[in-house]
DSSP file (Angstrom, degrees, kcal/mol; ACC not computed):
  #  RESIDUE AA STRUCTURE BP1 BP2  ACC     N-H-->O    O-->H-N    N-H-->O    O-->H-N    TCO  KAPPA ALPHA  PHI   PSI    X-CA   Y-CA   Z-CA
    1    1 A X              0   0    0      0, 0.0    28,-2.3     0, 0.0     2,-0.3   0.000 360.0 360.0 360.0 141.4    0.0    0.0    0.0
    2    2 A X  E     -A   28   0A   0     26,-0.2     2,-0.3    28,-0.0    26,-0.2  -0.871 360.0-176.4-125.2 131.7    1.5    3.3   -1.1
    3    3 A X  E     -A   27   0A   0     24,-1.9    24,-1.8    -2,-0.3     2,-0.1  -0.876  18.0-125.2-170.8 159.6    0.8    6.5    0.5
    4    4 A X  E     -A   26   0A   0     -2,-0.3     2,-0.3    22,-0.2    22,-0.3  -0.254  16.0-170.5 -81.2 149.9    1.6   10.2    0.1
    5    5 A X  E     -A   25   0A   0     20,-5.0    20,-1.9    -2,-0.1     2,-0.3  -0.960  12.4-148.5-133.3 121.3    3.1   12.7    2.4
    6    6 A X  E     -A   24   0A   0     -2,-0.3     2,-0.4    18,-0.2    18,-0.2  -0.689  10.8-166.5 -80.1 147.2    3.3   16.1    1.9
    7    7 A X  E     -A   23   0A   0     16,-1.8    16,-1.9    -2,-0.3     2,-0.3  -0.957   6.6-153.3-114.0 136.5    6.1   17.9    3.4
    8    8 A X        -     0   0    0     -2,-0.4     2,-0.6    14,-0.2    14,-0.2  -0.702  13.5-172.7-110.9 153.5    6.2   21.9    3.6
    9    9 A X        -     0   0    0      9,-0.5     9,-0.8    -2,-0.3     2,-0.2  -0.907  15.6-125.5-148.1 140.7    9.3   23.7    3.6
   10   10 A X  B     -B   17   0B   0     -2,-0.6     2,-0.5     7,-0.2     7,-0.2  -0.461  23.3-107.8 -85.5 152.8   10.1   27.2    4.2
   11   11 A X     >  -     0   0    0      5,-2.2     4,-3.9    -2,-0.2     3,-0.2  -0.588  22.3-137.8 -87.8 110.4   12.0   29.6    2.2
   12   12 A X  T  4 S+     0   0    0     -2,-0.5    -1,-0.1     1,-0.2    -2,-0.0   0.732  99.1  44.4 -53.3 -13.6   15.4   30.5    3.8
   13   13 A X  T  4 S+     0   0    0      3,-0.1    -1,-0.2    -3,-0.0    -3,-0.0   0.948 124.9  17.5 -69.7 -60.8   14.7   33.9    2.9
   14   14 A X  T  4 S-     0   0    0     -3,-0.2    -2,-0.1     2,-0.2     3,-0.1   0.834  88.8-140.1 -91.3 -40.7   11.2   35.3    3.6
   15   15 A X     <  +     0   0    0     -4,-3.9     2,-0.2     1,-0.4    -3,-0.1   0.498  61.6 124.6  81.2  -3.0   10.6   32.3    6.1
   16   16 A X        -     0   0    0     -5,-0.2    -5,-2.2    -6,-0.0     2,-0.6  -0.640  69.5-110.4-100.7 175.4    7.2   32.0    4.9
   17   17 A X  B     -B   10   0B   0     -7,-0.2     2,-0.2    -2,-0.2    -7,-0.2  -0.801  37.9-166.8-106.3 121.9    5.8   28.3    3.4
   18   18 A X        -     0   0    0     -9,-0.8    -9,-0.5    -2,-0.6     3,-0.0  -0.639  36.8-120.9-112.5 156.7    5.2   28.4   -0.6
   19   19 A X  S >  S+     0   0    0     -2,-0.2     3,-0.8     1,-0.2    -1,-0.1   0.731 111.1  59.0 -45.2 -33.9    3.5   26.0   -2.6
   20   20 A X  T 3  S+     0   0    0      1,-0.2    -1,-0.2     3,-0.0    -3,-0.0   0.677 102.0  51.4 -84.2 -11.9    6.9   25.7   -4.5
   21   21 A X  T 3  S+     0   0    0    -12,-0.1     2,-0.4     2,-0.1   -12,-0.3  -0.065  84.2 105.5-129.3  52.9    8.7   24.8   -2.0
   22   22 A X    <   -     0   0    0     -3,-0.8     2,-0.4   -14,-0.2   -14,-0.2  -0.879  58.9-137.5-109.7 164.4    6.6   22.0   -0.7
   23   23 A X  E     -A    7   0A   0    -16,-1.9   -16,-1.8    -2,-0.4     2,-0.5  -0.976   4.3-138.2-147.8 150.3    7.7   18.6   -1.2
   24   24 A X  E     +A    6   0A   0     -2,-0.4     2,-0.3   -18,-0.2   -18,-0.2  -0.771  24.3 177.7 -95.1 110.7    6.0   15.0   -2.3
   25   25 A X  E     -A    5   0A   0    -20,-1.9   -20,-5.0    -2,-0.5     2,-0.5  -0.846  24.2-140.1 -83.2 151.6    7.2   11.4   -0.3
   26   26 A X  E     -A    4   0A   0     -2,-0.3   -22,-0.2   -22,-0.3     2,-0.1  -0.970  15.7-142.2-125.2  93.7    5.8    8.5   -1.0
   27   27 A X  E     -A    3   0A   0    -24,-1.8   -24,-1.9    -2,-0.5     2,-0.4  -0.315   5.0-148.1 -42.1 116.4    5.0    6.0    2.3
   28   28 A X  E     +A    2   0A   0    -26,-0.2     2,-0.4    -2,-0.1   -26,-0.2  -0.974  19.2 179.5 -97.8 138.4    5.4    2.6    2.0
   29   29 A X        -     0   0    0    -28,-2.3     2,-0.5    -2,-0.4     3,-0.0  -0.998  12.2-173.2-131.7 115.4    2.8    0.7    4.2
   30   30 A X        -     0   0    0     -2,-0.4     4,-0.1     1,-0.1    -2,-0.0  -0.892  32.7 -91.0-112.2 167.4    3.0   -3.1    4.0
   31   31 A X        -     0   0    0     -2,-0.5    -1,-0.1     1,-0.1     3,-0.0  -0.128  26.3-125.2 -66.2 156.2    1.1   -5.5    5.3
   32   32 A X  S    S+     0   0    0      1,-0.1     2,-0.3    41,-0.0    -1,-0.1   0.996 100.5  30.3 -76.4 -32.9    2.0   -7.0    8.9
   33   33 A X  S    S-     0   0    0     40,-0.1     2,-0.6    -3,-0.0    -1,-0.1  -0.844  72.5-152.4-115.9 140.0    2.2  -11.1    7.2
   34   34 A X        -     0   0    0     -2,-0.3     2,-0.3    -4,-0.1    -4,-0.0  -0.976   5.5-163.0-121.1 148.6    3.1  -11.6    3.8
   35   35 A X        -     0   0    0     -2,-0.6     2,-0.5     2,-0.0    43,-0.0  -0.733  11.3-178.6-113.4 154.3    1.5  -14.9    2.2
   36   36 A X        -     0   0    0     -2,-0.3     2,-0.3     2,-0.0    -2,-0.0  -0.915  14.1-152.5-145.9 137.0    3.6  -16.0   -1.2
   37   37 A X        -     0   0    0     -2,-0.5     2,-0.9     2,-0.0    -2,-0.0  -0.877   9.3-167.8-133.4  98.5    2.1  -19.1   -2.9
   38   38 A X        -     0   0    0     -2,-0.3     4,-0.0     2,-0.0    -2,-0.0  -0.672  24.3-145.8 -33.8  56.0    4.8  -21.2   -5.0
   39   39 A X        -     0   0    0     -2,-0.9     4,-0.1     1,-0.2     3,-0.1  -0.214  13.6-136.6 -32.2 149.5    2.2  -23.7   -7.2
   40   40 A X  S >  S+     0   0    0      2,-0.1     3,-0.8     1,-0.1    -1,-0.2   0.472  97.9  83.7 -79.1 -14.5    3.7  -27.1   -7.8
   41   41 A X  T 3  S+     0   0    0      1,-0.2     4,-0.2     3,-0.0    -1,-0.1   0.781  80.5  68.1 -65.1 -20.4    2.2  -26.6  -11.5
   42   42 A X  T 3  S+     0   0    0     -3,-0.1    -1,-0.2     2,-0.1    -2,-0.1   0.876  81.7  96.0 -59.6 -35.5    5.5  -24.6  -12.2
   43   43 A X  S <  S-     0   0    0     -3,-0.8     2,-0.9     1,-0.1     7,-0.1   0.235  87.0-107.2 -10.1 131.3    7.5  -27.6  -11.9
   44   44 A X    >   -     0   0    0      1,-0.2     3,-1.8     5,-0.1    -1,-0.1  -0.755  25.5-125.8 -65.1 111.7    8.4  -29.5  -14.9
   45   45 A X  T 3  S+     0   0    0     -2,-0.9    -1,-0.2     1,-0.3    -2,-0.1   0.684 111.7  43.2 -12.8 -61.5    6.6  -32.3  -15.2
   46   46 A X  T 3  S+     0   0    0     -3,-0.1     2,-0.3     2,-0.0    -1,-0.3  -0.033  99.0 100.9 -94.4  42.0    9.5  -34.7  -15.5
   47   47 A X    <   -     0   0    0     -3,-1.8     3,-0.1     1,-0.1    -4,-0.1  -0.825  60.9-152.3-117.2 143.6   11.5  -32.5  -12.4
   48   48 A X  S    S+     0   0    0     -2,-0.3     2,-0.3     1,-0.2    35,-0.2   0.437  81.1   4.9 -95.4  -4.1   11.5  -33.8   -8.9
   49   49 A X  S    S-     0   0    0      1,-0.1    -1,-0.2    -5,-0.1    -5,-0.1  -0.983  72.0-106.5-169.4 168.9   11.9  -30.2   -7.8
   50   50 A X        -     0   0    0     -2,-0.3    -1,-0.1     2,-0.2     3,-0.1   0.555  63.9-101.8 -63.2  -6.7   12.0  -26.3   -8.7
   51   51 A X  S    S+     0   0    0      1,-0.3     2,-0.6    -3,-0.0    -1,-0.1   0.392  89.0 117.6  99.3  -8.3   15.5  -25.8   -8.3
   52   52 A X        -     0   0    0      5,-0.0     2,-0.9     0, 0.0    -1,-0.3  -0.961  53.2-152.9-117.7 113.1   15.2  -24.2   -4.9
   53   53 A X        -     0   0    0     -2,-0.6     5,-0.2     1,-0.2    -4,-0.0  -0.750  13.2-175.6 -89.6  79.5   16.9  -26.0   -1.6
   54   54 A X  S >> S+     0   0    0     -2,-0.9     4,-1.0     2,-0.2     3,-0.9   0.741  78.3  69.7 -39.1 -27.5   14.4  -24.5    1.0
   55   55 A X  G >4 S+     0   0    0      1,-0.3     2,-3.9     2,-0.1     3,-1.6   0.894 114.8  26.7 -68.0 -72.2   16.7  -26.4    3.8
   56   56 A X  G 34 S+     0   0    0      1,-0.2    -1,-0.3     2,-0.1    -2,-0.2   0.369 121.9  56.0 -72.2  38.8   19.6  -23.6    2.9
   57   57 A X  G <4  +     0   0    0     -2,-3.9     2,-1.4    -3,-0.9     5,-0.5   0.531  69.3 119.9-120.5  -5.6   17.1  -20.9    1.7
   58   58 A X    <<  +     0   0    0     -3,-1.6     2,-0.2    -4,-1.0    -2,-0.1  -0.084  57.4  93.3 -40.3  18.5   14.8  -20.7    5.2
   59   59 A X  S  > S-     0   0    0     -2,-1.4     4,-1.1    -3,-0.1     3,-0.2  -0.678  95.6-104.2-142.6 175.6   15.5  -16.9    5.9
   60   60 A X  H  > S+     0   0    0      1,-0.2     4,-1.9    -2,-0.2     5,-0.1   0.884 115.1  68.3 -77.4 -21.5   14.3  -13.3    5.4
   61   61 A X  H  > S+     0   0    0      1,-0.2     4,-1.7     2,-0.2     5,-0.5   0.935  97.8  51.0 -51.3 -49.9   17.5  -13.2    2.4
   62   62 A X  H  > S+     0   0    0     -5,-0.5     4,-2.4    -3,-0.2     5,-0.4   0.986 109.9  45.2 -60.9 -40.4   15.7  -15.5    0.4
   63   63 A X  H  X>S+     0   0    0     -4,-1.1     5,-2.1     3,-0.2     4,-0.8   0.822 121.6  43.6 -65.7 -23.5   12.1  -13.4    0.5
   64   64 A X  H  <5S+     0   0    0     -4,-1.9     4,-0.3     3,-0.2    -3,-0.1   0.980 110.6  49.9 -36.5 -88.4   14.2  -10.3   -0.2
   65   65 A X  H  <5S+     0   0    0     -4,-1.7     4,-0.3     1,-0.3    -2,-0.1   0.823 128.2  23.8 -32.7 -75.8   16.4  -11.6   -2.8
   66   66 A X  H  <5S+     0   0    0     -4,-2.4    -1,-0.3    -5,-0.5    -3,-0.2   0.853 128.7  18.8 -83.4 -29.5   13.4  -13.1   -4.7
   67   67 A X  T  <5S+     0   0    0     -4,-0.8     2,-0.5    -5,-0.4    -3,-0.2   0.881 121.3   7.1 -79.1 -66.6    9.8  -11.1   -3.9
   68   68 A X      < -     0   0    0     -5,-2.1     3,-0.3    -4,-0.3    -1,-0.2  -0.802  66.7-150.3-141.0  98.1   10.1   -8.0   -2.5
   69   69 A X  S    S+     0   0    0     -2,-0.5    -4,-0.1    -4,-0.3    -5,-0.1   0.226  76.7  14.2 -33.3 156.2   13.0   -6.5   -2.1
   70   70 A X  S    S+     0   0    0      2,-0.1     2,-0.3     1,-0.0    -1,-0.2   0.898  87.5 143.7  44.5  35.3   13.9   -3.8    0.8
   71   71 A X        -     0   0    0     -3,-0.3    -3,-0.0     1,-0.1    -1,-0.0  -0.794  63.9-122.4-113.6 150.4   10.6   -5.1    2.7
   72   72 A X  S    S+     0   0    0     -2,-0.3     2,-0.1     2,-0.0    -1,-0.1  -0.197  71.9 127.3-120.0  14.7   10.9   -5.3    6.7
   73   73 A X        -     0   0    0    -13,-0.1     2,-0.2   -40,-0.0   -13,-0.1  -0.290  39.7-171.9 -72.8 168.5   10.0   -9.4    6.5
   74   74 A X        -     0   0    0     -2,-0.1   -14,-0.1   -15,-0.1    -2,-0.0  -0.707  40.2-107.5-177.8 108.7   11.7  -12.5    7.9
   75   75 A X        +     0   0    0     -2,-0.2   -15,-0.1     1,-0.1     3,-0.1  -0.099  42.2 171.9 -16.2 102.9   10.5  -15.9    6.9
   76   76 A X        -     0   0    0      1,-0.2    20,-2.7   -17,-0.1     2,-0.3   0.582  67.5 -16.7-107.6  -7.9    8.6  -17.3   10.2
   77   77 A X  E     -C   95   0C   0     18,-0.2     2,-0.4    19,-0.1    18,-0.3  -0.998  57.3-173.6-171.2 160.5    7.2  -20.2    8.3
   78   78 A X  E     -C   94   0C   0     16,-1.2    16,-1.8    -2,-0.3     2,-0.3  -0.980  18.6-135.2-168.0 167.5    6.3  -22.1    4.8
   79   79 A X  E     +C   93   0C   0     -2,-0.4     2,-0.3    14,-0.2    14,-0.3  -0.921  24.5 178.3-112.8 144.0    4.6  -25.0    3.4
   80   80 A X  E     -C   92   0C   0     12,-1.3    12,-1.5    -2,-0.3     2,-0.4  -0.777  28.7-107.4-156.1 178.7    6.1  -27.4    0.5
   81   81 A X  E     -C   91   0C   0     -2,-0.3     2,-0.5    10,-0.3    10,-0.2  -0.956  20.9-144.3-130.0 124.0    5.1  -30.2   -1.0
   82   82 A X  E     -C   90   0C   0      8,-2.2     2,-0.9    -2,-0.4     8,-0.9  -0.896  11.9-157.0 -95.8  87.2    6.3  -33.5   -0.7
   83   83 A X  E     +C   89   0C   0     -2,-0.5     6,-0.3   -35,-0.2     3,-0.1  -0.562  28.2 165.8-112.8 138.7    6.5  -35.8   -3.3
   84   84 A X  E    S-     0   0C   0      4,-3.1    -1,-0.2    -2,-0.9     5,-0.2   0.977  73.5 -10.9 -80.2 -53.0    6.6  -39.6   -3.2
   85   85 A X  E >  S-C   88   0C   0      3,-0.6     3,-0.6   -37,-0.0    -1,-0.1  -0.515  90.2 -68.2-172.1 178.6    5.7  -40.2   -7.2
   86   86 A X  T 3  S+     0   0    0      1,-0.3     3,-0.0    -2,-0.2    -3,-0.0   0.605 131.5  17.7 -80.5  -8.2    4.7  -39.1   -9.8
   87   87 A X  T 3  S+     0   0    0      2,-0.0     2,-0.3     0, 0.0    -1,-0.3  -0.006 109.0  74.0-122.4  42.6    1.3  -38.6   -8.2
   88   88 A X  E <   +C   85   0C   0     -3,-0.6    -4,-3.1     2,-0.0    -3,-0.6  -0.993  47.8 107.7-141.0 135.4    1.6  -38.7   -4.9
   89   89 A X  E     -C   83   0C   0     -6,-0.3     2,-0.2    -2,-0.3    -6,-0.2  -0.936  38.4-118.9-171.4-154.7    2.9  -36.7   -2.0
   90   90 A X  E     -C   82   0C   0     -8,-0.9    -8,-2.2    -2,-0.3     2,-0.5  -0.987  25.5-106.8-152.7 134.9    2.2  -34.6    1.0
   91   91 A X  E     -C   81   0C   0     -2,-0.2    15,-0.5   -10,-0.2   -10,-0.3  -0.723  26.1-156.2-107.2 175.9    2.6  -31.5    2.1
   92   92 A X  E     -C   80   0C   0    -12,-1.5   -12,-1.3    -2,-0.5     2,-0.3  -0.441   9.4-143.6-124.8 151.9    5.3  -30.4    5.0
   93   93 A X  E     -CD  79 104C   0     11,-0.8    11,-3.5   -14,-0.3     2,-0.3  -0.882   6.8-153.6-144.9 134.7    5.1  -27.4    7.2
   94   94 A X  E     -CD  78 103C   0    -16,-1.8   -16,-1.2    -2,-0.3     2,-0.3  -0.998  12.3-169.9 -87.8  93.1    8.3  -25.5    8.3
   95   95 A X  E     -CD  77 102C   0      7,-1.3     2,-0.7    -2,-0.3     7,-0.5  -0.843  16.4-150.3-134.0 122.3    8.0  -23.7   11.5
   96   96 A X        +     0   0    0    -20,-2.7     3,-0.5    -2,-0.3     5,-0.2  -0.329  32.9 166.0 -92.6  50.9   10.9  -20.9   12.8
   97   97 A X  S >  S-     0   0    0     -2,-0.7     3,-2.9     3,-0.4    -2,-0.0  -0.533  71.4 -12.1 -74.5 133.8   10.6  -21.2   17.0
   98   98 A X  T 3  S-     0   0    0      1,-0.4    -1,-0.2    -2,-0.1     3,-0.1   0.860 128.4 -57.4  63.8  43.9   13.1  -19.8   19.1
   99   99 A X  T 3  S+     0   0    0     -3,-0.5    -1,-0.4     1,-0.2     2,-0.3   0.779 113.0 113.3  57.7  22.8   15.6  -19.3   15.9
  100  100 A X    <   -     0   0    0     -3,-2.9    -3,-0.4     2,-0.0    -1,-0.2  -0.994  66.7-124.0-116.1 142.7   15.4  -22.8   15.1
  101  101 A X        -     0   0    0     -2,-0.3     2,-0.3    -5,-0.2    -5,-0.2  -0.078  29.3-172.6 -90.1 144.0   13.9  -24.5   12.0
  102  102 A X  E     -D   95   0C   0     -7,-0.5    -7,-1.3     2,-0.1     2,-0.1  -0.576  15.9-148.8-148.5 110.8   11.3  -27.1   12.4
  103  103 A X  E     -D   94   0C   0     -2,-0.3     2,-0.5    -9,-0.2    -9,-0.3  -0.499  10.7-162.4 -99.8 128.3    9.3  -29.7   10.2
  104  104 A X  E     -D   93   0C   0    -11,-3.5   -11,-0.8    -2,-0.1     2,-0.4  -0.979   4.6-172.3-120.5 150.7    5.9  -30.9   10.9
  105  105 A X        -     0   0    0     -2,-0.5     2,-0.7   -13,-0.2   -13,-0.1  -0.891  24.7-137.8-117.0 115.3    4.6  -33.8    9.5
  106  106 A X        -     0   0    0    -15,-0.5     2,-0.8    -2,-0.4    -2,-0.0  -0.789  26.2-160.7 -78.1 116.1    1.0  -34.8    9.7
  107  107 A X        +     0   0    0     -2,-0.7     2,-0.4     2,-0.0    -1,-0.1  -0.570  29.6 144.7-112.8  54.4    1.7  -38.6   10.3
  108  108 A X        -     0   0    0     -2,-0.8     2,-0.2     2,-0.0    -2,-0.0  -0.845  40.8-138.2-126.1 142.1   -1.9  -40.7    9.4
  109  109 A X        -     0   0    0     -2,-0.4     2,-0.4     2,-0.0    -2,-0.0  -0.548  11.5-143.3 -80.4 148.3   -2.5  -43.7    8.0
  110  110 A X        -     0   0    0     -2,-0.2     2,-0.6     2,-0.0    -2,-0.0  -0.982  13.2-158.5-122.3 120.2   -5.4  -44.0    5.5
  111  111 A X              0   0    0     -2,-0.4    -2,-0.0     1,-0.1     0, 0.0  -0.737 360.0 360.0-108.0 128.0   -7.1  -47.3    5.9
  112  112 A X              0   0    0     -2,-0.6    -1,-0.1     0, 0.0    -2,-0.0   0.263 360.0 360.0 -73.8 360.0   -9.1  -48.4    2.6
């Protein structure tokens, strides 16, 4: 979200505040969470993965680097996709507590 701020500034001379000598910033407001969605339909078909090693990429460098640059974030958390076959997987949750990385895994049996 973008938003404008006028600034007035006075004229070292007279000391009074001109139109001319007012001046335009531009606010950046982001949002407090940012959500990023990675499809598995980007994938190649015949690829087992995107090219991106989430174990060494878990930090705010990578959300810089690739989304939004110069943005006040740090990674707290992500989801991937786990894949067994060529139609099968699961997905994984990555969870940052106490500056350490953590995977959970929903661990159920599906009886047929």
């Amino acid at each position: 979200m973008l938003e404008n701020e006028i600034v007035a500034r006075k004229c070292l001379l007279c000391n009074k505040i001109s139109k001319n000598m007012t001046k335009k910033r531009v606010k950046r407001k982001y949002p407090k969470y940012l959500f990023v969605e990675l499809t598995k339909n980007i994938m190649d078909e015949d690829s087992e993965s995107m090219g991106i090693d989430f174990i060494s990429s878990k930090d705010s460098v990578y959300v810089n680097e690739f989304f939004t640059p110069n943005t006040p974030y740090k990674l707290k958390g992500f989801i991937a996709y786990e894949r067994f076959g060529r139609r099968t997987g699961h997905y994984v949750t990555y969870v940052l507590y106490e500056d350490k990385w953590h995977c959970l895994k929903i661990v159920k049996s599906l009886k047929k």
